[in-house]
N, C-alpha and C positions, 0 to 999 in steps of 0.2 A: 698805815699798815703796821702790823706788829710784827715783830720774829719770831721767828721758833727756830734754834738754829740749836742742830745735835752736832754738838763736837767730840769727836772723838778718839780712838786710834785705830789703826786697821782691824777688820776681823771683829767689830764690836756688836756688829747688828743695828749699829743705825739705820740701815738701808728700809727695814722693817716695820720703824717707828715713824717713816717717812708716806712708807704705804700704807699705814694705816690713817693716816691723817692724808690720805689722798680723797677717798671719798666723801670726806665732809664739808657742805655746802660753807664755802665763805673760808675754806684753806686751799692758797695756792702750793701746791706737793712739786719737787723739781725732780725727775725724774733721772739724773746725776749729782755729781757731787760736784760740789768747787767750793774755792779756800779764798782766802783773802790773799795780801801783796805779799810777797817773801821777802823777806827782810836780805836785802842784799847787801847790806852795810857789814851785818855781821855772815854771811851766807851768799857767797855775789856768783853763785852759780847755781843750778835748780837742778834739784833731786827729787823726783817725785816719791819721798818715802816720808812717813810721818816723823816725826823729830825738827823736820827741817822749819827755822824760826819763820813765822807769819806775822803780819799787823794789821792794824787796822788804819789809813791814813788819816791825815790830818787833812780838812776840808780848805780848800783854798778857792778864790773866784777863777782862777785858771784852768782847775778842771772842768768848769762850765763847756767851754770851747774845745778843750782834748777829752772829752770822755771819754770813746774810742778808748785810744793809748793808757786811759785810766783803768778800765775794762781790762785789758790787753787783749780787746777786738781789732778786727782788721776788716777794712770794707769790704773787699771777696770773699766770700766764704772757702777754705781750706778743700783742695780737690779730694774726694774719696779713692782710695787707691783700693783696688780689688783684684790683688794678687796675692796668691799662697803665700802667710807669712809675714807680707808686709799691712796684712789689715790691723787697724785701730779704732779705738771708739774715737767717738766724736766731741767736740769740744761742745759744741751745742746741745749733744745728749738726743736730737730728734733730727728726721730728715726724711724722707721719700721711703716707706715700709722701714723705717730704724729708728726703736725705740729706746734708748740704754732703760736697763735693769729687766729688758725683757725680753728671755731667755727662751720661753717653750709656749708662746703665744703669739699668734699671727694681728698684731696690732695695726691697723694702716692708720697711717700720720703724716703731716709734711709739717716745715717750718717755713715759713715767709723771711729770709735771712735779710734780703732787703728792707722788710718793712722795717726787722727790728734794729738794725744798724740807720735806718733813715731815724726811726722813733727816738732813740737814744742820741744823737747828734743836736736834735731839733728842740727839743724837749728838755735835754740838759742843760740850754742857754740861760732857762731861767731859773734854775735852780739856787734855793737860797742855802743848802748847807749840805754835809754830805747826806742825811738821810734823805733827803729829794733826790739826790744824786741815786741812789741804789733803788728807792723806791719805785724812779723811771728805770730804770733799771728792768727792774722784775716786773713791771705792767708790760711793759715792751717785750718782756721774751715769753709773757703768759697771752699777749696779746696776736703774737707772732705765729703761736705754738695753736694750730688749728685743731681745740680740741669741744669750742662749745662751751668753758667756763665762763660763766656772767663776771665779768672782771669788774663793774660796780657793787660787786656782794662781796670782795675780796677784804677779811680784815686781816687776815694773818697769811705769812710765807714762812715755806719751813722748806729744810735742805740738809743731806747730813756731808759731815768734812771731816774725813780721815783721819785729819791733819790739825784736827781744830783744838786738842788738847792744850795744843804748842804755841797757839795764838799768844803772844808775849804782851799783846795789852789786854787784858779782859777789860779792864776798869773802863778804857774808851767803847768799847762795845755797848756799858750799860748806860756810860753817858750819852753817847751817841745819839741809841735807837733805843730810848726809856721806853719802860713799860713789857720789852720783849724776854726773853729767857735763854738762858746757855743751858743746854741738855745733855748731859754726860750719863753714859750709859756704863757699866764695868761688866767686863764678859768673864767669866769663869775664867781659868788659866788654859784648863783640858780643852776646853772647847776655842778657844784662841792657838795656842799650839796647834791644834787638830787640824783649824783650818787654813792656818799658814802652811802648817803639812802637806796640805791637799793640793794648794798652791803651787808647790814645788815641782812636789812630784808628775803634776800634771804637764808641766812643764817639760819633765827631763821624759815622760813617756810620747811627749809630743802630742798632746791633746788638745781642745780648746773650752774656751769656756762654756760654748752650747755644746754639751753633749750629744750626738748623734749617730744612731748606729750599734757600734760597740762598746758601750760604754765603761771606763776603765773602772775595771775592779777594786774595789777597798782593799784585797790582797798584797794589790801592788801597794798603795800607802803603806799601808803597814808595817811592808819589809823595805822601805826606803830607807837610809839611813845619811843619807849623803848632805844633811843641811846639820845648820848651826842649831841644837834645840838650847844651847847653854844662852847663846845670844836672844833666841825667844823667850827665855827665864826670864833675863834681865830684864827686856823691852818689858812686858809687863809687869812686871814689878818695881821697876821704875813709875811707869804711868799711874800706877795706884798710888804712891808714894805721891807725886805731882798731886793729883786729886783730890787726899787729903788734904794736903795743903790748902786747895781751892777751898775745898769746904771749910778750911776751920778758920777763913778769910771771909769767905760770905756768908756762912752760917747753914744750918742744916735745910730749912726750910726759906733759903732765900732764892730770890729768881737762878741761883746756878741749881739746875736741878741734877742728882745723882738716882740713879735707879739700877738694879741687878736686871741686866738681859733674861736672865733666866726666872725673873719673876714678871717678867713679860711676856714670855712663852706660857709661864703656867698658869698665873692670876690676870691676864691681860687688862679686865675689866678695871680692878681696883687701880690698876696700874696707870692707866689711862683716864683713871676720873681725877686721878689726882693731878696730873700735867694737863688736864682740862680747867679744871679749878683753879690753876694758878698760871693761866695764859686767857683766862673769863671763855672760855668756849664754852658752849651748850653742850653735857656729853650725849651722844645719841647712839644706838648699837651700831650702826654703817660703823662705829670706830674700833668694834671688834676684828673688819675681816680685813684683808691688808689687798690694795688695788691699786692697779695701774694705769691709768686714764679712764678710773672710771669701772672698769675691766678687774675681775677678778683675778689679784696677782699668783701666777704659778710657778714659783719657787723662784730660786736663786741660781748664781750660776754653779753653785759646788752639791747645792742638792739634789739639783733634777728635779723634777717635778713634785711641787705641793700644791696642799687646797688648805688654805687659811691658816692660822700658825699652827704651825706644828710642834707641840708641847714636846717629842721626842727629839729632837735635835741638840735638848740640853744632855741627852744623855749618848750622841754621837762618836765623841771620842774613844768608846769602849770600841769601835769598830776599825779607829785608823793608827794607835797608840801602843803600841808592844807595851809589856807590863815592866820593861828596865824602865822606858819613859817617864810611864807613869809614875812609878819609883823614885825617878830621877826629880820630878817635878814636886812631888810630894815632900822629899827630902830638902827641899830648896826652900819652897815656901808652904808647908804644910799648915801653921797654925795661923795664918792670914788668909788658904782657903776654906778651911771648917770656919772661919770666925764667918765671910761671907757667904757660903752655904747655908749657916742658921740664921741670916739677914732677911728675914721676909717683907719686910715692909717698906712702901715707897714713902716719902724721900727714903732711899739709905742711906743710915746715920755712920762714918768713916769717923766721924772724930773719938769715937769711943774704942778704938781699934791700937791695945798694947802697943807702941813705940817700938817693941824691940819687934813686931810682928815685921815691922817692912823694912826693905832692901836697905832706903840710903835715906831715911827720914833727918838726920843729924844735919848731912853734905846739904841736902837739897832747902832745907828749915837756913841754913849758913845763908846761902847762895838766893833765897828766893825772890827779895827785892831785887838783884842785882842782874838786870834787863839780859845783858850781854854772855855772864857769866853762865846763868841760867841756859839761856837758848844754845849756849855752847855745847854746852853738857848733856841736855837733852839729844840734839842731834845725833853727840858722837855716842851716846848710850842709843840711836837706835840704828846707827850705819852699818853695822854687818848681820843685820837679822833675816836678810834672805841669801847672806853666802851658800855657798855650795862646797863642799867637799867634792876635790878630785879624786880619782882611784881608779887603781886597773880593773879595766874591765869583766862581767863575769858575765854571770848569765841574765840577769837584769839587764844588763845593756843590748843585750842580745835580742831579748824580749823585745823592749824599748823602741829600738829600732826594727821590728817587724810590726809591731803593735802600730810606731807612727805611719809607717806603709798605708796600711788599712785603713787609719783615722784620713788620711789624703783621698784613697781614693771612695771613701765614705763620702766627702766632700766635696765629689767633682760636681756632681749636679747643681747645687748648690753655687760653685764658683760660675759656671756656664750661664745660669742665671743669672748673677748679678753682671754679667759681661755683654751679654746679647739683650737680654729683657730688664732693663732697668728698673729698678722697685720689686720687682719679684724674688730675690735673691735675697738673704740676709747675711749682714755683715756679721763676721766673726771673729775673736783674736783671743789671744793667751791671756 
Protein backbone atom coordinates (compact mmCIF):
# COMPACT_ATOMS: atom_id res chain seq x y z
CA UNK A 1 0.00 0.00 0.00
CA UNK A 2 0.88 3.43 -0.74
CA UNK A 3 0.11 6.89 1.35
CA UNK A 4 -1.43 9.65 0.72
CA UNK A 5 -1.05 11.53 4.00
CA UNK A 6 -2.42 15.43 4.03
CA UNK A 7 -0.35 17.12 6.55
CA UNK A 8 -1.32 20.07 7.58
CA UNK A 9 -2.18 22.85 10.18
CA UNK A 10 -5.59 23.32 11.79
CA UNK A 11 -8.41 24.93 9.87
CA UNK A 12 -6.66 23.91 6.43
CA UNK A 13 -9.42 21.80 4.82
CA UNK A 14 -7.70 18.65 4.75
CA UNK A 15 -10.77 17.06 6.01
CA UNK A 16 -12.29 17.59 2.31
CA UNK A 17 -9.43 16.17 0.27
CA UNK A 18 -9.92 13.04 2.50
CA UNK A 19 -13.57 12.87 1.39
CA UNK A 20 -13.17 13.20 -1.80
CA UNK A 21 -10.75 10.35 -2.07
CA UNK A 22 -13.40 8.36 -0.03
CA UNK A 23 -15.26 7.16 -2.81
CA UNK A 24 -12.71 5.96 -5.05
CA UNK A 25 -12.43 2.14 -5.49
CA UNK A 26 -8.89 0.84 -4.10
CA UNK A 27 -8.48 4.34 -1.47
CA UNK A 28 -8.82 3.46 2.03
CA UNK A 29 -10.32 7.37 3.44
CA UNK A 30 -9.95 7.32 7.56
CA UNK A 31 -12.69 8.99 8.70
CA UNK A 32 -10.35 11.03 11.61
CA UNK A 33 -7.42 12.35 12.00
CA UNK A 34 -4.27 11.05 13.80
CA UNK A 35 -0.68 12.01 13.93
CA UNK A 36 2.40 10.07 14.42
CA UNK A 37 4.53 9.79 18.00
CA UNK A 38 5.21 13.18 19.75
CA UNK A 39 8.33 13.64 20.28
CA UNK A 40 8.76 13.67 24.02
CA UNK A 41 12.39 14.18 24.27
CA UNK A 42 11.92 17.59 23.20
CA UNK A 43 7.89 17.96 24.30
CA UNK A 44 7.44 15.31 27.27
CA UNK A 45 3.81 16.40 27.72
CA UNK A 46 0.94 16.29 25.07
CA UNK A 47 -0.92 19.24 23.77
CA UNK A 48 -3.25 18.54 21.41
CA UNK A 49 -2.56 21.89 19.31
CA UNK A 50 -0.53 21.92 16.00
CA UNK A 51 3.06 23.12 16.53
CA UNK A 52 3.53 20.43 19.00
CA UNK A 53 6.94 18.34 17.51
CA UNK A 54 5.92 14.68 16.08
CA UNK A 55 8.21 11.69 14.44
CA UNK A 56 8.11 9.12 12.74
CA UNK A 57 10.13 6.05 14.69
CA UNK A 58 12.57 4.11 14.06
CA UNK A 59 11.67 0.35 13.26
CA UNK A 60 13.11 -2.07 15.68
CA UNK A 61 12.15 -6.03 16.09
CA UNK A 62 10.70 -5.19 19.64
CA UNK A 63 7.81 -3.50 18.23
CA UNK A 64 6.82 -6.59 16.72
CA UNK A 65 5.58 -7.85 20.19
CA UNK A 66 4.40 -4.36 21.80
CA UNK A 67 2.54 -2.94 19.02
CA UNK A 68 -0.30 -2.19 21.13
CA UNK A 69 1.99 0.33 23.13
CA UNK A 70 3.51 1.31 19.63
CA UNK A 71 -0.06 2.35 18.44
CA UNK A 72 -0.82 3.83 21.83
CA UNK A 73 -3.82 1.21 21.71
CA UNK A 74 -5.00 -0.38 24.87
CA UNK A 75 -6.92 -3.66 24.79
CA UNK A 76 -10.43 -2.36 26.21
CA UNK A 77 -11.77 0.03 24.22
CA UNK A 78 -12.21 3.62 26.22
CA UNK A 79 -15.77 3.74 27.86
CA UNK A 80 -18.24 6.45 26.02
CA UNK A 81 -19.26 8.95 28.55
CA UNK A 82 -22.63 10.45 27.55
CA UNK A 83 -22.96 13.30 29.90
CA UNK A 84 -23.65 17.02 29.15
CA UNK A 85 -20.28 18.35 28.57
CA UNK A 86 -18.20 15.67 29.18
CA UNK A 87 -18.63 14.06 25.61
CA UNK A 88 -15.65 13.51 23.28
CA UNK A 89 -14.79 12.12 20.01
CA UNK A 90 -13.54 9.10 19.81
CA UNK A 91 -10.20 7.74 19.40
CA UNK A 92 -11.30 5.13 16.93
CA UNK A 93 -13.37 7.82 15.00
CA UNK A 94 -16.37 4.81 14.57
CA UNK A 95 -18.50 2.96 16.95
CA UNK A 96 -22.41 1.84 17.31
CA UNK A 97 -24.36 4.92 15.07
CA UNK A 98 -20.83 7.22 15.49
CA UNK A 99 -19.12 8.33 12.78
CA UNK A 100 -16.36 11.28 13.17
CA UNK A 101 -16.61 13.98 10.56
CA UNK A 102 -20.32 13.24 10.35
CA UNK A 103 -22.21 15.89 11.43
CA UNK A 104 -25.84 16.11 9.57
CA UNK A 105 -26.16 12.61 8.39
CA UNK A 106 -27.67 9.52 9.98
CA UNK A 107 -24.75 7.01 9.10
CA UNK A 108 -25.22 3.45 10.99
CA UNK A 109 -21.73 1.88 11.44
CA UNK A 110 -20.04 -0.34 14.33
CA UNK A 111 -16.30 -1.18 14.74
CA UNK A 112 -15.12 -4.72 15.81
CA UNK A 113 -12.55 -3.15 18.60
CA UNK A 114 -11.69 -6.63 19.40
CA UNK A 115 -10.90 -7.88 16.10
CA UNK A 116 -8.80 -4.96 15.32
CA UNK A 117 -6.62 -4.99 18.54
CA UNK A 118 -6.65 -9.09 18.18
CA UNK A 119 -5.43 -8.30 14.18
CA UNK A 120 -2.68 -5.98 15.18
CA UNK A 121 -1.10 -8.12 18.11
CA UNK A 122 -1.12 -11.19 15.96
CA UNK A 123 -0.11 -9.98 12.79
CA UNK A 124 2.56 -7.73 13.88
CA UNK A 125 4.76 -10.70 15.14
CA UNK A 126 5.91 -10.98 11.84
CA UNK A 127 6.41 -8.02 10.65
CA UNK A 128 9.80 -7.21 8.88
CA UNK A 129 10.00 -3.30 9.11
CA UNK A 130 8.02 -0.41 10.13
CA UNK A 131 6.01 -0.21 6.99
CA UNK A 132 4.52 -3.78 7.71
CA UNK A 133 4.01 -2.51 11.01
CA UNK A 134 1.45 0.37 9.88
CA UNK A 135 0.36 -1.37 7.03
CA UNK A 136 -1.37 -4.15 9.52
CA UNK A 137 -1.97 -1.36 10.96
CA UNK A 138 -4.56 0.11 8.55
CA UNK A 139 -5.86 -3.46 7.19
CA UNK A 140 -6.95 -4.17 10.66
CA UNK A 141 -8.83 -0.82 11.36
CA UNK A 142 -10.28 -0.90 7.48
CA UNK A 143 -10.94 -4.53 8.27
CA UNK A 144 -12.59 -3.94 11.70
CA UNK A 145 -14.50 -0.92 10.36
CA UNK A 146 -17.77 -2.79 8.99
CA UNK A 147 -18.24 -0.85 5.97
CA UNK A 148 -18.14 -3.43 2.85
CA UNK A 149 -14.53 -2.04 1.38
CA UNK A 150 -12.86 -5.01 -0.67
CA UNK A 151 -9.70 -4.73 1.37
CA UNK A 152 -7.71 -6.96 -1.56
CA UNK A 153 -8.35 -3.73 -3.94
CA UNK A 154 -6.74 -1.50 -1.43
CA UNK A 155 -3.59 0.16 -2.97
CA UNK A 156 -3.50 3.39 -1.34
CA UNK A 157 -4.53 5.01 2.46
CA UNK A 158 -4.99 8.48 2.96
CA UNK A 159 -5.62 10.48 6.32
CA UNK A 160 -5.36 14.25 7.13
CA UNK A 161 -3.20 15.43 10.49
CA UNK A 162 -3.51 18.61 11.85
CA UNK A 163 -0.40 18.47 13.21
CA UNK A 164 1.49 16.97 10.30
CA UNK A 165 3.24 20.13 9.19
CA UNK A 166 5.43 19.89 12.37
CA UNK A 167 6.48 16.21 11.68
CA UNK A 168 10.35 16.85 12.45
CA UNK A 169 11.40 14.04 10.08
CA UNK A 170 9.85 14.23 6.74
CA UNK A 171 13.01 12.65 4.99
CA UNK A 172 12.09 9.10 7.24
CA UNK A 173 8.51 9.32 5.91
CA UNK A 174 9.70 9.17 2.25
CA UNK A 175 12.25 6.61 3.22
CA UNK A 176 10.10 4.80 4.96
CA UNK A 177 6.93 4.33 2.88
CA UNK A 178 8.67 5.13 -0.92
CA UNK A 179 6.55 5.71 -3.43
CA UNK A 180 3.75 7.63 -1.08
CA UNK A 181 3.27 11.48 -0.98
CA UNK A 182 3.21 14.35 1.77
CA UNK A 183 0.05 16.68 0.86
CA UNK A 184 0.19 20.09 2.05
CA UNK A 185 -2.62 22.26 1.51
CA UNK A 186 -2.27 26.45 2.37
CA UNK A 187 -5.72 28.00 3.23
CA UNK A 188 -6.18 31.67 2.55
CA UNK A 189 -5.48 33.63 5.89
CA UNK A 190 -9.18 35.15 6.02
CA UNK A 191 -10.59 31.90 5.83
CA UNK A 192 -8.16 30.43 8.54
CA UNK A 193 -8.90 33.24 10.98
CA UNK A 194 -12.51 32.92 10.22
CA UNK A 195 -12.64 29.61 11.12
CA UNK A 196 -10.55 29.47 14.29
CA UNK A 197 -13.00 32.53 14.94
CA UNK A 198 -15.94 30.29 14.71
CA UNK A 199 -14.28 27.90 16.94
CA UNK A 200 -14.02 30.16 19.80
CA UNK A 201 -16.85 31.85 19.67
CA UNK A 202 -18.82 28.83 19.58
CA UNK A 203 -17.35 27.95 22.50
CA UNK A 204 -17.78 30.81 24.74
CA UNK A 205 -21.75 30.81 23.39
CA UNK A 206 -21.86 27.26 24.53
CA UNK A 207 -22.66 25.57 21.40
CA UNK A 208 -21.56 22.35 19.95
CA UNK A 209 -20.33 21.12 16.93
CA UNK A 210 -23.56 19.48 15.53
CA UNK A 211 -25.69 22.30 15.13
CA UNK A 212 -29.22 21.81 16.25
CA UNK A 213 -32.02 23.67 16.72
CA UNK A 214 -31.02 27.36 17.08
CA UNK A 215 -28.35 27.62 15.25
CA UNK A 216 -25.85 30.42 16.31
CA UNK A 217 -25.76 33.38 14.29
CA UNK A 218 -22.67 34.79 12.27
CA UNK A 219 -23.79 37.93 14.21
CA UNK A 220 -22.51 36.69 17.17
CA UNK A 221 -18.96 35.77 15.36
CA UNK A 222 -18.60 38.78 14.31
CA UNK A 223 -18.90 40.91 17.34
CA UNK A 224 -16.78 38.45 19.29
CA UNK A 225 -13.64 39.96 20.14
CA UNK A 226 -12.32 38.15 22.93
CA UNK A 227 -9.43 35.86 21.23
CA UNK A 228 -5.86 36.33 20.07
CA UNK A 229 -6.20 37.35 16.18
CA UNK A 230 -2.49 38.76 16.52
CA UNK A 231 -1.54 35.13 17.60
CA UNK A 232 -3.52 33.73 14.58
CA UNK A 233 -1.33 36.29 12.29
CA UNK A 234 1.47 34.67 13.31
CA UNK A 235 0.44 30.85 13.33
CA UNK A 236 -0.08 31.15 9.78
CA UNK A 237 2.48 32.90 8.64
CA UNK A 238 4.83 31.15 10.34
CA UNK A 239 3.28 27.80 8.65
CA UNK A 240 3.73 29.29 5.13
CA UNK A 241 7.16 30.32 6.02
CA UNK A 242 7.89 26.43 7.20
CA UNK A 243 6.30 25.33 3.86
CA UNK A 244 8.52 27.23 1.78
CA UNK A 245 11.15 25.88 3.20
CA UNK A 246 9.79 22.30 2.51
CA UNK A 247 9.29 23.06 -0.91
CA UNK A 248 12.53 24.59 -1.79
CA UNK A 249 14.01 21.20 -0.08
CA UNK A 250 12.02 18.81 -2.12
CA UNK A 251 11.23 20.75 -5.07
CA UNK A 252 8.20 22.08 -6.70
CA UNK A 253 6.72 19.14 -8.23
CA UNK A 254 8.20 16.38 -5.91
CA UNK A 255 6.29 13.84 -3.97
CA UNK A 256 5.59 16.85 -1.07
CA UNK A 257 2.80 18.14 -2.81
CA UNK A 258 1.53 22.00 -2.03
CA UNK A 259 -1.84 23.09 -3.32
CA UNK A 260 -4.24 26.38 -2.54
CA UNK A 261 -7.48 25.13 -0.70
CA UNK A 262 -9.30 27.54 -2.36
CA UNK A 263 -8.39 26.18 -5.88
CA UNK A 264 -9.88 23.17 -4.76
CA UNK A 265 -12.97 24.54 -4.01
CA UNK A 266 -13.17 26.32 -7.35
CA UNK A 267 -11.09 23.98 -9.98
CA UNK A 268 -11.57 20.70 -8.00
CA UNK A 269 -11.14 18.85 -11.13
CA UNK A 270 -7.70 20.07 -12.34
CA UNK A 271 -6.85 19.82 -8.78
CA UNK A 272 -7.29 16.44 -8.24
CA UNK A 273 -5.95 15.10 -11.49
CA UNK A 274 -2.90 16.33 -10.59
CA UNK A 275 -2.46 14.54 -6.90
CA UNK A 276 -3.94 11.56 -9.02
CA UNK A 277 -1.17 11.58 -11.44
CA UNK A 278 1.42 11.62 -9.06
CA UNK A 279 0.05 8.97 -6.45
CA UNK A 280 -0.69 6.64 -10.19
CA UNK A 281 -4.53 6.78 -9.39
CA UNK A 282 -6.96 6.49 -12.21
CA UNK A 283 -8.89 9.91 -12.11
CA UNK A 284 -12.57 9.12 -12.34
CA UNK A 285 -15.50 11.89 -11.58
CA UNK A 286 -16.79 9.88 -7.96
CA UNK A 287 -13.38 12.28 -7.22
CA UNK A 288 -15.28 15.35 -7.68
CA UNK A 289 -18.15 14.81 -4.88
CA UNK A 290 -16.56 14.53 -1.31
CA UNK A 291 -18.32 11.23 0.75
CA UNK A 292 -18.44 9.51 3.83
CA UNK A 293 -18.65 5.80 3.78
CA UNK A 294 -19.55 5.89 0.61
CA UNK A 295 -22.45 8.35 1.53
CA UNK A 296 -22.68 11.74 0.20
CA UNK A 297 -20.75 14.03 2.54
CA UNK A 298 -22.95 16.84 4.26
CA UNK A 299 -20.96 19.46 5.35
CA UNK A 300 -18.72 20.07 8.16
CA UNK A 301 -19.05 20.91 11.62
CA UNK A 302 -18.77 24.92 11.19
CA UNK A 303 -20.94 24.99 7.98
CA UNK A 304 -24.01 23.17 8.64
CA UNK A 305 -25.09 21.54 5.96
CA UNK A 306 -23.64 21.15 2.21
CA UNK A 307 -23.85 19.16 -0.96
CA UNK A 308 -20.59 18.60 -2.68
CA UNK A 309 -18.01 21.53 -2.49
CA UNK A 310 -19.01 24.44 -1.97
CA UNK A 311 -17.07 26.95 -4.14
CA UNK A 312 -18.59 29.81 -1.62
CA UNK A 313 -16.87 29.04 1.37
CA UNK A 314 -13.70 30.60 -0.03
CA UNK A 315 -15.43 33.63 0.28
CA UNK A 316 -17.03 33.10 4.04
CA UNK A 317 -15.02 35.36 5.90
CA UNK A 318 -16.95 38.40 4.58
CA UNK A 319 -19.58 37.13 6.91
CA UNK A 320 -17.69 36.49 10.35
CA UNK A 321 -14.57 39.16 10.17
CA UNK A 322 -15.37 43.00 11.17
CA UNK A 323 -13.51 45.18 8.63
CA UNK A 324 -10.66 46.33 11.66
CA UNK A 325 -9.87 42.56 11.23
CA UNK A 326 -9.64 42.44 8.05
CA UNK A 327 -7.54 45.42 8.00
CA UNK A 328 -5.67 44.18 10.56
CA UNK A 329 -4.80 40.99 8.60
CA UNK A 330 -4.17 42.75 5.42
CA UNK A 331 -1.69 45.16 7.02
CA UNK A 332 0.27 42.21 8.44
CA UNK A 333 0.76 40.13 5.58
CA UNK A 334 -0.92 41.75 2.59
CA UNK A 335 1.55 41.18 -0.18
CA UNK A 336 2.07 37.28 0.68
CA UNK A 337 -1.86 37.16 0.34
CA UNK A 338 -2.48 38.85 -3.14
CA UNK A 339 0.78 36.95 -4.28
CA UNK A 340 -1.31 33.48 -3.23
CA UNK A 341 -4.59 34.73 -4.57
CA UNK A 342 -3.04 35.07 -8.05
CA UNK A 343 -1.62 31.42 -7.62
CA UNK A 344 -3.90 29.26 -9.76
CA UNK A 345 -2.17 26.42 -10.51
CA UNK A 346 -1.54 23.05 -8.71
CA UNK A 347 1.49 22.06 -7.63
CA UNK A 348 1.72 25.68 -6.03
CA UNK A 349 5.01 27.07 -6.88
CA UNK A 350 6.04 28.99 -2.97
CA UNK A 351 9.62 29.20 -4.02
CA UNK A 352 9.07 32.21 -6.27
CA UNK A 353 7.41 34.14 -3.39
CA UNK A 354 9.84 37.68 -2.53
CA UNK A 355 11.69 36.69 0.84
CA UNK A 356 10.79 39.94 2.35
CA UNK A 357 6.94 38.54 1.70
CA UNK A 358 7.12 36.14 4.81
CA UNK A 359 6.96 36.48 8.61
CA UNK A 360 10.53 34.81 9.74
CA UNK A 361 11.99 33.35 6.38
CA UNK A 362 15.79 34.37 7.78
CA UNK A 363 15.19 32.72 11.70
CA UNK A 364 13.57 29.71 10.29
CA UNK A 365 16.12 29.23 6.83
CA UNK A 366 18.93 29.73 10.33
CA UNK A 367 17.26 26.98 12.37
CA UNK A 368 15.93 24.58 9.67
CA UNK A 369 18.26 21.62 9.95
CA UNK A 370 18.47 21.96 13.55
CA UNK A 371 15.91 19.12 14.74
CA UNK A 372 15.37 20.43 18.34
CA UNK A 373 15.69 24.11 17.72
CA UNK A 374 13.23 24.01 14.87
CA UNK A 375 10.36 22.05 16.84
CA UNK A 376 10.95 24.36 19.61
CA UNK A 377 10.13 27.34 17.83
CA UNK A 378 7.32 25.98 16.00
CA UNK A 379 5.53 25.07 19.10
CA UNK A 380 6.03 28.14 20.97
CA UNK A 381 4.89 30.15 17.73
CA UNK A 382 1.72 28.13 17.95
CA UNK A 383 0.93 27.94 21.98
CA UNK A 384 -1.34 30.88 22.49
CA UNK A 385 -3.49 30.70 19.29
CA UNK A 386 -6.57 29.93 20.93
CA UNK A 387 -6.15 32.30 24.15
CA UNK A 388 -9.06 34.06 25.13
CA UNK A 389 -9.28 37.37 26.55
CA UNK A 390 -10.86 38.02 29.73
CA UNK A 391 -13.18 41.05 30.35
CA UNK A 392 -16.13 42.39 32.34
CA UNK A 393 -19.06 41.28 31.31
CA UNK A 394 -21.59 42.95 28.95
CA UNK A 395 -24.30 42.05 27.16
CA UNK A 396 -22.71 39.26 25.11
CA UNK A 397 -22.27 37.45 27.97
CA UNK A 398 -25.60 38.00 28.81
CA UNK A 399 -26.61 36.65 25.58
CA UNK A 400 -24.20 33.85 25.82
CA UNK A 401 -25.46 32.43 28.75
CA UNK A 402 -29.26 32.45 27.78
CA UNK A 403 -28.27 31.32 24.26
CA UNK A 404 -26.37 28.10 26.02
CA UNK A 405 -29.80 27.58 28.07
CA UNK A 406 -31.61 26.83 24.97
CA UNK A 407 -28.59 24.93 23.10
CA UNK A 408 -29.10 22.40 26.50
CA UNK A 409 -32.40 21.95 26.42
CA UNK A 410 -32.26 21.63 22.39
CA UNK A 411 -30.34 18.73 23.42
CA UNK A 412 -32.24 16.86 25.92
CA UNK A 413 -33.64 14.37 23.44
CA UNK A 414 -30.87 13.69 22.01
CA UNK A 415 -28.94 13.07 25.38
CA UNK A 416 -32.10 10.76 26.65
CA UNK A 417 -31.19 8.79 23.68
CA UNK A 418 -28.07 8.03 24.03
CA UNK A 419 -28.77 6.89 27.79
CA UNK A 420 -31.76 4.64 27.56
CA UNK A 421 -31.60 3.55 23.79
CA UNK A 422 -28.00 2.92 22.90
CA UNK A 423 -26.92 3.66 19.26
CA UNK A 424 -29.94 5.85 18.63
CA UNK A 425 -28.38 8.95 20.19
CA UNK A 426 -25.54 10.87 18.67
CA UNK A 427 -22.40 11.83 20.33
CA UNK A 428 -21.65 15.38 20.40
CA UNK A 429 -18.90 17.71 21.85
CA UNK A 430 -17.22 21.42 21.42
Amino acid sequence: MKYIYIGTINRSGGSLLTRLFDGKEGIASYPLEWDWHLDKKLYPFYVALPGAPTFIAKYSSSINKNALKFHGLVEEKEEVIHKWGKEKSDSIGVRKNYLEKSFYQNIKTDFNYKQYIDDIKMKSLDANCLKDIYDIKHKAYFDAWKHGMNLDSISHVTWNDSNGLFLNNIDDYFSEFQGSTFIHPIRDIFGYVSSEKTRITRRFYGSRRFQRGVKMPNFFVKNFNHYDIDALIRCWNVSVTRAVLLQEKYGVNSDFIVYRYENLLTDTKNVMKYICKKNNIKFTNNLLSPTLMGQPWRGNSHQGKQTGVNSDLAHYFKKVLTKAEINKINDNCGDLINYLMNSAETPLDLTKIPKHFLYDYDYQKKYFDDKEKMSLYLAFAFSNMRKVNVVPPNIFSVIAYFYSKIVRIMHIPRMIKLNLFPGLGRQNYT
